[in-house]
MARDO-905824 format. One record per residue (C-alpha): residue in three letters; x, y, z. Coordinates in nm, 3 decimals, decimal comma. Layout:
<paros>
> residu:X:Y:Z
> ala:X:Y:Z
...
</paros>
This chain:
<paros>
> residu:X:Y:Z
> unk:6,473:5,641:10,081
> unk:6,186:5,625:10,310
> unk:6,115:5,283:10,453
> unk:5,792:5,337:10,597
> unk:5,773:5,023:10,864
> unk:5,977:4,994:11,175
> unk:6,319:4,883:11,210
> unk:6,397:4,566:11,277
> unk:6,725:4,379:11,398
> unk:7,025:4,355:11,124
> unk:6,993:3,970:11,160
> unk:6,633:3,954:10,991
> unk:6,737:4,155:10,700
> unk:6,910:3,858:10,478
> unk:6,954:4,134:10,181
> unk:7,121:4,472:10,240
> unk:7,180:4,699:9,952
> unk:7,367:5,035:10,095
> unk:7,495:5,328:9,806
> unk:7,430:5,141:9,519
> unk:7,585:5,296:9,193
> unk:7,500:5,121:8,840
> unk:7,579:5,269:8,529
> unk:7,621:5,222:8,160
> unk:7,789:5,372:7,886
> unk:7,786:5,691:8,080
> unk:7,375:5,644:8,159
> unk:7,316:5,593:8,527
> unk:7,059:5,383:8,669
> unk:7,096:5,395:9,026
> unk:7,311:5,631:9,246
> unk:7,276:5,611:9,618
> unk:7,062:5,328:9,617
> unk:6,951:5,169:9,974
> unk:6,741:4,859:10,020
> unk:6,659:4,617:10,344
> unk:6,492:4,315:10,269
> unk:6,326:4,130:10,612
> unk:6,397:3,732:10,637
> unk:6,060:3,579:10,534
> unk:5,830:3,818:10,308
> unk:5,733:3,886:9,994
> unk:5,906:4,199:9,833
> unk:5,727:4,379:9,531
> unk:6,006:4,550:9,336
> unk:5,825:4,834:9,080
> unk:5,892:5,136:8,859
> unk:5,886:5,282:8,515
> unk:6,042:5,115:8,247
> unk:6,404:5,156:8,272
> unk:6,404:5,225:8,636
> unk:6,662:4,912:8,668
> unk:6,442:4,656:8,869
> unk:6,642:4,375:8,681
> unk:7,017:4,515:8,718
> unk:6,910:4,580:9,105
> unk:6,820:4,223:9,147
> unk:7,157:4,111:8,900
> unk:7,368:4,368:9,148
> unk:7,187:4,186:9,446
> unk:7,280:3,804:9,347
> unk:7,667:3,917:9,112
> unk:7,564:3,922:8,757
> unk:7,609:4,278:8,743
> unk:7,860:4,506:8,905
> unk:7,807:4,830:9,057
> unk:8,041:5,111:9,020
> unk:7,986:5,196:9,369
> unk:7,811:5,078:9,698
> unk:7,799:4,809:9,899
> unk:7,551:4,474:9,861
> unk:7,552:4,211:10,175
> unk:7,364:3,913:10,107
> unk:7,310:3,654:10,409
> unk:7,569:3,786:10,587
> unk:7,845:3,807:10,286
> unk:7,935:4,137:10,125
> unk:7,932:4,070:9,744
> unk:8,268:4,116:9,599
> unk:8,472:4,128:9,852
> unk:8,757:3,884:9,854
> unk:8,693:3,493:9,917
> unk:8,794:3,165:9,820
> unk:8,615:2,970:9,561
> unk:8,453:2,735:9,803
> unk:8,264:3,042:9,985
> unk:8,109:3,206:9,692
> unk:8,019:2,878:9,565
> unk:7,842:2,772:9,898
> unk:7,664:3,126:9,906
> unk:7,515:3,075:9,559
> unk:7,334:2,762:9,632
> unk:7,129:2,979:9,926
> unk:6,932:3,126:9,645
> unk:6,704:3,057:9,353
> unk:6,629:3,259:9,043
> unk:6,324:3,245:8,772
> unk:6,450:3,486:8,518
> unk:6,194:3,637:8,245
> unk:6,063:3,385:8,026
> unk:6,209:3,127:8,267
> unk:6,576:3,091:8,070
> unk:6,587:2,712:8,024
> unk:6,805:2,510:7,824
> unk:6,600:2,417:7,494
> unk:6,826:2,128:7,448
> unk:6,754:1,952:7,745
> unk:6,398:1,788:7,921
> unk:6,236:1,946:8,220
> unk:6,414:1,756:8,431
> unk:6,737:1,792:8,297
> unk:6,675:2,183:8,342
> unk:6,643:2,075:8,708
> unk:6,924:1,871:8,784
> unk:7,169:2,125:8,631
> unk:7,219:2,347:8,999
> unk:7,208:1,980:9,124
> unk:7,546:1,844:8,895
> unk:7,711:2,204:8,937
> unk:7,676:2,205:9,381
> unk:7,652:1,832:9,434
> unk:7,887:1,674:9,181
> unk:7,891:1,307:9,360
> unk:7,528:1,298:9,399
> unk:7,400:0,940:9,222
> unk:7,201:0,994:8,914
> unk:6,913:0,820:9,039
> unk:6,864:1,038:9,355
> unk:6,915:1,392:9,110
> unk:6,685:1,224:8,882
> unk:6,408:1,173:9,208
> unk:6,475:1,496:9,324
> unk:6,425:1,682:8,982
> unk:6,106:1,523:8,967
> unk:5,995:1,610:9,303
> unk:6,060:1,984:9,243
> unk:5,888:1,958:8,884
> unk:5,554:1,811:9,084
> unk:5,649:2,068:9,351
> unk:5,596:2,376:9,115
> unk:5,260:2,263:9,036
> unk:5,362:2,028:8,712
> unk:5,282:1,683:8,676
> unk:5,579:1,405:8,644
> unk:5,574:1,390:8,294
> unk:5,631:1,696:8,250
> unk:6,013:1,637:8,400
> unk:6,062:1,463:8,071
> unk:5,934:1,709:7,813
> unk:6,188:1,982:7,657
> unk:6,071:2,354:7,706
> unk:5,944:2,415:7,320
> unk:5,637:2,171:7,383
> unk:5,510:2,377:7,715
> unk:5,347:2,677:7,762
> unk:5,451:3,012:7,864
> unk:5,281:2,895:8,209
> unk:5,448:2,588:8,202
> unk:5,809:2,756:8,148
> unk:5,735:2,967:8,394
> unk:5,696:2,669:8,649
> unk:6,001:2,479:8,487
> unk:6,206:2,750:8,546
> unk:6,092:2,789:8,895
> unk:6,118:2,412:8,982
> unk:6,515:2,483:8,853
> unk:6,553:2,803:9,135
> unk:6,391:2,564:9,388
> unk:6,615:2,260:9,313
> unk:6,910:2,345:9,598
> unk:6,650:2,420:9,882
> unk:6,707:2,786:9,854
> unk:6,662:3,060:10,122
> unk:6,597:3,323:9,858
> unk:6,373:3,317:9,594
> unk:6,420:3,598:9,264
> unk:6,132:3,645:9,049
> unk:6,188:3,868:8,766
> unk:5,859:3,942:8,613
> unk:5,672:3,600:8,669
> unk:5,320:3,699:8,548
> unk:5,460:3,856:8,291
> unk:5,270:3,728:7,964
> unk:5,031:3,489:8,169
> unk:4,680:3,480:8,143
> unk:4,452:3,597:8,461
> unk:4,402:3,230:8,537
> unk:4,707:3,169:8,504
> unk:4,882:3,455:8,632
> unk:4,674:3,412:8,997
> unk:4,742:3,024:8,998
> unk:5,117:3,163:8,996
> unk:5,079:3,401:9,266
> unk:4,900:3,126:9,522
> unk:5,161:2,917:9,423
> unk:5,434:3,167:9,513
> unk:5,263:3,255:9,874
> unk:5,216:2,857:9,946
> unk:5,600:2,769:9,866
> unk:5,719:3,100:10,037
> unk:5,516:2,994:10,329
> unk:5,591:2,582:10,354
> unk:5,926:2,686:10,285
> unk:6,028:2,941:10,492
> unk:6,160:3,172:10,140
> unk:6,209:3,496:10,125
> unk:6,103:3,605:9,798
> unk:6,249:3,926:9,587
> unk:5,999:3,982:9,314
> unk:6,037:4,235:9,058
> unk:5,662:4,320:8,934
> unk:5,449:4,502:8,695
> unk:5,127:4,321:8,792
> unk:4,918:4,519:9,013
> unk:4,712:4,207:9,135
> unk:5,017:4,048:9,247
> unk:5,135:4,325:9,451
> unk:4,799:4,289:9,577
> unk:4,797:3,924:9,649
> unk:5,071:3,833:9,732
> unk:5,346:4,113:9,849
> unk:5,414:4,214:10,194
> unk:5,597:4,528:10,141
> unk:5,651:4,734:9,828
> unk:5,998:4,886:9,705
> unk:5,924:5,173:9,454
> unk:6,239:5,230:9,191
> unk:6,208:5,646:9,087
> unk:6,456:5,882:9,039
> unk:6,791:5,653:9,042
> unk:6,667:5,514:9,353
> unk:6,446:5,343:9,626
> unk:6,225:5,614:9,709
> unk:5,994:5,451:9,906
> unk:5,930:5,087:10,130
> unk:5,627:4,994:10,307
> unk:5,273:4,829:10,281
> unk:5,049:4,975:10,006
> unk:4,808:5,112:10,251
> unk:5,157:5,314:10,367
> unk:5,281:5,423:10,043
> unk:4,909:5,526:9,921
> unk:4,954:5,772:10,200
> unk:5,263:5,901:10,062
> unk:5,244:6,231:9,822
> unk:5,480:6,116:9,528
> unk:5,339:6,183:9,216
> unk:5,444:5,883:9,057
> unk:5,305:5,674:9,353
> unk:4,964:5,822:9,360
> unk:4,980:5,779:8,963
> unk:5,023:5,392:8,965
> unk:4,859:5,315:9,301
> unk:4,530:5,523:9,214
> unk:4,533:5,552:8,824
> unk:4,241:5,322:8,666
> unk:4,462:5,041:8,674
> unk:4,529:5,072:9,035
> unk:4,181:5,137:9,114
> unk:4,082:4,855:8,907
> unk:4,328:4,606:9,104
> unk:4,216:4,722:9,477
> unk:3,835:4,658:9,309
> unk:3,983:4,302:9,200
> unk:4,085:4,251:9,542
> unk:3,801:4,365:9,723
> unk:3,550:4,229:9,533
> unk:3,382:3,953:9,745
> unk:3,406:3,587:9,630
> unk:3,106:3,453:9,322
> unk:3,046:3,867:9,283
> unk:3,027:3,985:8,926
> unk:3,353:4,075:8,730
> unk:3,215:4,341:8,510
> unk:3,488:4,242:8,305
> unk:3,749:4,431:8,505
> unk:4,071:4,266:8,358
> unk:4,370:4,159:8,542
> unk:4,624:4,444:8,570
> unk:4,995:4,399:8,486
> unk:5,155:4,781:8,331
> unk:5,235:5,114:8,394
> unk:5,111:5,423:8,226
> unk:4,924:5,442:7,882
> unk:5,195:5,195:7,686
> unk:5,028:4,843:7,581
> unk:5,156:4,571:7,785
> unk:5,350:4,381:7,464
> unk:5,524:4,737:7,483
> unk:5,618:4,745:7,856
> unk:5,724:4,381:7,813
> unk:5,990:4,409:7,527
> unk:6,118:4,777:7,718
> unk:6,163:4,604:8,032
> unk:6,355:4,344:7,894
> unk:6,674:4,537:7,836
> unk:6,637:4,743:8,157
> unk:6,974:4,892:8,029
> unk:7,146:4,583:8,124
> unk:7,449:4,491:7,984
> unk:7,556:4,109:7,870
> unk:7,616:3,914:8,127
> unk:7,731:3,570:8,169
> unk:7,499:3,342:8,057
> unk:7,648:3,041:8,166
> unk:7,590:3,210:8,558
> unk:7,253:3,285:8,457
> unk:7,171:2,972:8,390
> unk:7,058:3,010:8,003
> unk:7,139:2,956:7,651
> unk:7,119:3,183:7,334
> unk:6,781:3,026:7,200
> unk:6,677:3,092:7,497
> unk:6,748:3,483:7,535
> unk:6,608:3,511:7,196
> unk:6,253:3,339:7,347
> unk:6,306:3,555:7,705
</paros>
């Protein structure tokens, strides 16, 4: 891998991925795999469909695990041997918006919420869960009432913030997005972003965010990890990686679409559009198609109960 930006002390990297091996039914996904996170930024995560952004991120926080390699998360190697207690405290330090946002479809906004809050904080009074369910529903950029609506009678957008007000509910050091833009429109898609770079900000977060969406790398990301040939190939600012030879790097960074999202970002505030539309794929498949191939990212089942959703809501994700 070459990580483009200079080192900087083990203590401000609060996600270390070292050798990573995933596999599945005899197809690998990542061998060797090596990834530093630093405490506080944005991380873009991209690559072709089927480069295993998803299963990294599952490795990262235990939904999926590797055949080989080691993964150290604030300090704690994942899967090495510990008492209940531990691996239960280390799980509230992070939040996770999974595609399509993964809420329960049986229960309100709010309810969605207050599940982390009943699973970490058992004892906690119903009427403080209740205030601070709300709080994080207004905090994601929803109104009040929407704590008491059920997911079927939002919008994509709306999920999207749901589910995020649910990964922000324990005060989380970590924030995973997996594909947030995905299926927004440009309005919506940049309110997102701004939304993400405010709470990372007032927050302290750092924030793992797997992307196809150009403008957000643009926007919002600090560094870029680029998923190719089983591995990270690549970390650094896009001005660092543009400099970079890789074929498949110069491809998405200065194809039309990249072109079109550096234009998007350059373009001074009130200037035309000239209908240049937000950019969110890879290569010459339609998005609808990069969408439903990313979903599987040869991931195996996984325990839904951990990942916080329910069948009718897979078959929505």
């Amino acid at each position: 891998m070459t990580d483009l930006t200079p080192a900087h002390p083990e203590t401000e990297y609060p996600i270390v991925v070292e050798g990573l091996r995933n596999s599945f039914d005899g197809y690998v996904v990542h061998e060797n795999l090596s990834l530093k996170v630093r405490k506080g930024e944005v991380l873009g995560v991209v690559g072709g469909s089927g480069t295993g952004k998803s299963v990294l991120m599952r490795s990262i926080i235990g939904l999926q695990q590797p055949d080989a390699g080691e993964v150290t998360v604030l300090g704690h190697r994942m899967g090495a041997e510990e008492d209940e207690e531990g691996g239960i405290d280390l799980r509230s330090r992070w939040g996770v918006l999974f595609q399509g946002g993964a809420l329960f479809s049986t229960l309100t906004v709010g309810e969605n919420v207050e599940v982390p809050l009943r699973q970490f904080y058992p004892d906690m009074t119903d009427t403080l869960r209740s205030e601070i369910a709300r709080f994080k529903v207004r905090l994601s950029g929803l109104s009040g009432e929407a704590a008491f609506k059920y997911p079927g009678e939002l919008s994509g957008g709306m999920r999207k913030r749901a589910g995020l007000a649910r990964a922000l509910a324990l005060d989380p050091e970590l924030l995973f997005l997996d594909e947030p833009t995905a299926g927004l429109d440009p309005i919506g898609a940049a309110a997102f972003d701004s939304l993400t770079r405010e709470l990372k900000e007032t927050l302290g977060l750092t924030v793992f965010l797997i992307t196809h969406d150009l403008d957000t790398l643009y926007a919002i990301c600090d560094r870029v990890a680029v998923l190719a040939d089983k591995k990270v190939i690549a970390v650094g600012t896009i001005d660092e990686l543009l400099a970079l030879d890789h074929p498949w790097i110069q491809e998405y960074f200065n194809g039309p679409r990249g072109r079109a999202a550096l234009d998007a970002k350059d373009r001074p505030a009130g200037a035309p559009v000239h209908e240049v539309p937000r950019q969110s794929g890879l290569g010459p498949a339609q998005p609808e198609e990069r969408i439903e191939a990313d979903k599987s990212d040869f991931a195996p089942d996984i325990d839904d109960k951990r990942a916080g959703m329910d069948s009718a809501d897979r078959t929505e994700a």
